[in-house]
Each structure stands twice: as structure tokens, then as C-alpha cells.
C-alpha positions as CSV (number, residue, x, y, z in Angstrom):
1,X,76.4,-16.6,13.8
2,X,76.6,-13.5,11.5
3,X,76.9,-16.0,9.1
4,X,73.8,-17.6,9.5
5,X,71.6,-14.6,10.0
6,X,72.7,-13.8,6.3
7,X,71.7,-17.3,4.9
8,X,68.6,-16.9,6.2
9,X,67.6,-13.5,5.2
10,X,69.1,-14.2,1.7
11,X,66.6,-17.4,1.6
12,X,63.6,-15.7,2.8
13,X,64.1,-12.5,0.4
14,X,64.8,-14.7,-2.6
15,X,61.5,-16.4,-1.6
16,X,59.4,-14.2,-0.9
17,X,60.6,-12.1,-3.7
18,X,59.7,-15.1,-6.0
19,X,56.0,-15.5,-4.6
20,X,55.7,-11.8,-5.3
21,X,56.6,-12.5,-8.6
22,X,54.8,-16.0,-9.5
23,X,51.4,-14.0,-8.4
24,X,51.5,-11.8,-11.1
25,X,50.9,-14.8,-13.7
26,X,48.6,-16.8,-11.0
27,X,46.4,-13.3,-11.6
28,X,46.3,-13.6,-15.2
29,X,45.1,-16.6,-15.1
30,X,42.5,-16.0,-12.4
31,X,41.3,-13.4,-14.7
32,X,41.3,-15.4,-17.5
33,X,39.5,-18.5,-16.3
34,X,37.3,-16.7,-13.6
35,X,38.8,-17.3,-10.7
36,X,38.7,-15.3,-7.4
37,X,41.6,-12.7,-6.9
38,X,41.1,-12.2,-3.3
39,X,43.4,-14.9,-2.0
40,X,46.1,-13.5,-4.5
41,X,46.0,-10.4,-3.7
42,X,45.7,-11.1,0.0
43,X,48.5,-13.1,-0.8
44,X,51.0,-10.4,-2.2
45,X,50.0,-7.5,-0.5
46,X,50.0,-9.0,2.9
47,X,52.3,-11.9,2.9
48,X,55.0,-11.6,-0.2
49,X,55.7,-8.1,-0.2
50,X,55.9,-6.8,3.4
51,X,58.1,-9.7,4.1
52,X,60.5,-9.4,0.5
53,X,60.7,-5.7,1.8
54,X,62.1,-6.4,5.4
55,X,64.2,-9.4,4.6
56,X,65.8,-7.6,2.1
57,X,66.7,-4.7,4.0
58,X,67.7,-7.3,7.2
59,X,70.4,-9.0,4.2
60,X,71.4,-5.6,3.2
61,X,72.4,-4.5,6.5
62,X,74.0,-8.0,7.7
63,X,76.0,-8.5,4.8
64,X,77.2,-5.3,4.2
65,X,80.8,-6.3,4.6
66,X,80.5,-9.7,2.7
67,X,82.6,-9.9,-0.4
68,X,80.9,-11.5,-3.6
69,X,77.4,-11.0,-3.6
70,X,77.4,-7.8,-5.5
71,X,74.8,-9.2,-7.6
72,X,72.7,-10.8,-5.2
73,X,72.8,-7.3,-3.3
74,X,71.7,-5.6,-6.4
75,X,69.1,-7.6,-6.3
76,X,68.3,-7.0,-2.8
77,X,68.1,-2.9,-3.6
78,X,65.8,-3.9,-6.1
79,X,63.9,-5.7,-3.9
80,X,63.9,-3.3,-1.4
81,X,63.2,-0.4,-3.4
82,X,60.0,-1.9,-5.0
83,X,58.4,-2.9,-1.8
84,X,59.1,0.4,-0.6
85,X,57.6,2.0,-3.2
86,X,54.7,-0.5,-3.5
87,X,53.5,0.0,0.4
88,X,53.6,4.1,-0.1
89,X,51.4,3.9,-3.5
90,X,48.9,1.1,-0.8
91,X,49.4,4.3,1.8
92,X,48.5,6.9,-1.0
93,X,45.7,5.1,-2.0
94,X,43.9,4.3,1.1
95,X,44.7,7.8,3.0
96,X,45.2,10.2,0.8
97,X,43.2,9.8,-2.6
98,X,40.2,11.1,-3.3
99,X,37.4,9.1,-5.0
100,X,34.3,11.3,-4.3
101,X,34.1,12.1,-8.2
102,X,33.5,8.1,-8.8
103,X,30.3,8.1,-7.2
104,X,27.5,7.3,-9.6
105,X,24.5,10.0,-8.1
């Protein structure tokens, strides 16, 4: 059963991971070519990144014990590390930064 749980959480990291990752070029070109960012964005910050961040940390802690995927849990803190840090700098910006001095008056 234990096993399973890992499979899955290693699949859904590893893919979610990825889409976090393919976005950054889908952007550039949506730049580029005059696209709309929203759906991208909505896209990473909502979807690919919240869900990179937990799976990670749910392999992390099931497969603590497993031998041989010292790389792919490298990986994994990288994972985890980055989303955590990603969703604090989101938190940051919506709660705590100030952006009176942008206003155009």
C-alpha cells in the first residue's frame, strides 16, 4: 500500500513540477505573440505550484525510508523548497507590500 502511495506522489510531483516549468516558455511566447497571460498564470499559481509543493512534501515523507531515490528526493527538496518560497513572496505581496507610492495623483 505504502508502496503505491509513493508512485503516486512521485507521478503527480514530477508532473506538476513539469507544468510549472513548461509555463515559463508558454509566457514567453504569450508575450511575444500577444496572447493573454491570465490562463497561464492562473494556471501556475493556482494549479502547478500549490499542487508540486504538497506532492512533493507527501513523497518526501512517504518514502523516507526508500533506498535509491536519492536523486529523485533531491529533486523533491527542490521542489518543495521553491513552492514554499514562491507562495510566501504571493503572501508578501498581497498582505504586506505597500504600493501607495505607485499611485499616479
Amino acid at each position: 500500500m505504502m508502496r503505491r502511495a509513493v508512485d503516486y506522489y512521485r507521478w503527480v510531483f514530477l508532473v506538476a513540477a513539469g507544468l510549472s516549468l513548461a509555463c515559463m516558455p508558454w509566457l514567453w511566447l504569450a508575450e511575444r505573440f500577444g496572447w493573454s497571460q491570465r490562463p497561464i498564470h492562473l494556471v501556475q499559481t493556482f494549479l502547478a505550484v500549490p499542487i508540486a509543493g504538497v506532492a512533493s512534501a507527501l513523497f518526501l515523507w512517504a518514502s523516507r525510508g526508500e533506498a535509491g531515490s536519492r536523486g529523485l528526493r533531491a529533486w523533491a527538496w527542490v521542489v518543495f523548497v521553491t513552492t514554499f518560497l514562491w507562495v510566501a513572496f504571493l503572501a508578501y505581496v498581497l498582505w504586506v507590500a505597500d504600493f501607495s507610492s505607485m499611485n499616479q495623483h
